[in-house]
C-alpha positions, -999 to +999 in steps of 0.1 A: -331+226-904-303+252-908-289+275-882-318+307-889-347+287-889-336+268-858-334+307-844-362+312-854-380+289-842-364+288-806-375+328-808-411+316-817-415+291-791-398+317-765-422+344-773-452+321-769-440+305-733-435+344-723-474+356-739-488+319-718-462+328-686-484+368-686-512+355-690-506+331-657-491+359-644-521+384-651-550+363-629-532+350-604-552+374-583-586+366-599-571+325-588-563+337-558-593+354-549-613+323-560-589+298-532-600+324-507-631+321-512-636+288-515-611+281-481-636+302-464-663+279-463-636+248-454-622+232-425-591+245-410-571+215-419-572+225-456-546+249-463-552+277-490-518+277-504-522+241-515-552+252-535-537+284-552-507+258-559-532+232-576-552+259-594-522+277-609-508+241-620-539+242-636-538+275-652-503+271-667-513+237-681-544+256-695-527+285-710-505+259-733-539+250-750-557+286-749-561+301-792-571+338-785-587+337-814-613+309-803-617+324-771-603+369-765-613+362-722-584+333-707-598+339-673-634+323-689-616+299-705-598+286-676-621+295-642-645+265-642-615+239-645-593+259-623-619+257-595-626+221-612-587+214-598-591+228-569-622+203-562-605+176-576-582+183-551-606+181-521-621+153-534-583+136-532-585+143-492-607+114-491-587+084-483-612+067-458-623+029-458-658+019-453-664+015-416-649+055-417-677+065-439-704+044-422-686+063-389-695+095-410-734+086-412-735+078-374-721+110-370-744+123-386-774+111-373-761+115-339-756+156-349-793+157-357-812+142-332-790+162-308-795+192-326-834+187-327-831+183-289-809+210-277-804+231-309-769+233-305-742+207-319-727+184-298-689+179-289-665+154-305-664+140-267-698+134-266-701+117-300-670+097-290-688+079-258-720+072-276-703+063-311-678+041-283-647+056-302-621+074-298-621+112-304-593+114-329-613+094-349-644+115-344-628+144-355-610+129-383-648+118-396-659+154-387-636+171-408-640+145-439-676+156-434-667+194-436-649+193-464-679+168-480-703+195-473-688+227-493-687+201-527-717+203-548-745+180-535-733+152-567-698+151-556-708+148-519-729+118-529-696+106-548-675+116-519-697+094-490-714+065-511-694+034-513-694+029-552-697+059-578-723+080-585-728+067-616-732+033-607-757+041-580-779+067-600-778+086-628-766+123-623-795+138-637-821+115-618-799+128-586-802+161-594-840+156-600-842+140-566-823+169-550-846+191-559-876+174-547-863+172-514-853+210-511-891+217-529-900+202-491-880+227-471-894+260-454-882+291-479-855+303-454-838+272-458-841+266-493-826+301-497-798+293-474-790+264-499-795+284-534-772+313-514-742+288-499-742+263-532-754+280-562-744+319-554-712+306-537-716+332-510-696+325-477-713+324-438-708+357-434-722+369-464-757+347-461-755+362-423-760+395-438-785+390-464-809+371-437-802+390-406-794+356-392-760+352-368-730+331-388-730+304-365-770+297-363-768+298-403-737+271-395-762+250-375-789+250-401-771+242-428-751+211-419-789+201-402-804+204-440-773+186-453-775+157-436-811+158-443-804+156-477-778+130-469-806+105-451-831+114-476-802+098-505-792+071-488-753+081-479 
């Protein structure tokens, strides 16, 4: 290749890493706004930076491969894998062995018969003396459990089950299933549900729509989780 083409090539390539680079550039905030979002329904142990920082990794990687001509919108080209990343990410947190997860379901169970008897969560103290363990290991459990719960209802059945999804049941039989057991729930809490999982709105938000306070929409919904948990076996 002689000395002009080799410029212009080297232009060519520069102008199209600068047109990918603006367009990274351009919805950061739309990224940002969706790592907000989505840290406002997790633990505080997860920190938002590290899921703008995954999502933009994701972004830039997806901007090499965008053709405007296939597709004139980058931001709906990239948004469902970028938050993809993001729970790819979360999914990554969970490095526990199998007596931690079966910890998890004791947990649990323990929540809910408490909650049906006081209706009011118990501390990690409490769960630590009847559980007969210690309470970093409660809350270690507790907060695998938080972060579980904000995941689609598949990818917490992924997250808790000891083998795959896919070896256990098919996703679409799961999905069937899930929806029978939320056909058996009172309307409130199936709205609760369709609001937190399928409209992606946060606490606060569902709060306002149901005149119901943040922390009492807290209580029911990890209740109705780990019904749904019980009710799949994990």
């Amino acid at each position: 290749m002689n000395h002009a083409k080799q410029k212009q090539l080297e232009a060519y390539q520069t102008q199209i890493k600068k047109e990918q680079d603006e367009l990274v550039i351009a919805y950061m905030p739309a990224l940002k706004a969706m790592a907000y979002r989505l840290r406002s329904r997790l633990p505080s142990s997860v920190e938002v930076n590290d899921l703008i920082s995954i999502g933009t990794e994701a972004m830039v990687k997806l901007s090499h491969s965008y053709d405007k001509a296939q597709n004139d919108n980058f931001w709906g080209y990239v948004k469902q894998r970028v938050y993809g990343s993001m729970l790819d990410y979360l999914r990554s947190l969970d490095t526990i062995s199998r007596n931690s997860r079966k910890l998890v379901k004791d947990i649990d169970h323990l929540i809910d018969e408490y909650y049906n008897k006081h209706q009011c969560e118990p501390s990690d103290e409490y769960l630590a003396k009847e559980l007969n363990e210690d309470v970093s290991k409660i809350k270690e459990a507790r907060n695998l459990s938080d972060i579980a719960s904000v995941l689609r209802l598949d990818d917490q059945y992924e997250i808790l089950s000891e083998y795959s999804t896919e070896a256990q049941i098919e996703k679409d039989d799961l999905i069937e299933h899930i929806k029978q057991i939320l056909a058996e729930f009172s309307q409130r809490d199936q709205m609760i549900i369709q609001l937190y999982y399928y409209e992606e709105l946060n606490l606060k938000e569902i709060s306002e729509i149901l005149n119901i306070t943040e922390s009492r929409i807290s209580q029911i919904h990890k209740r109705l989780i780990i019904k749904i948990r019980e009710r799949l076996g994990f």
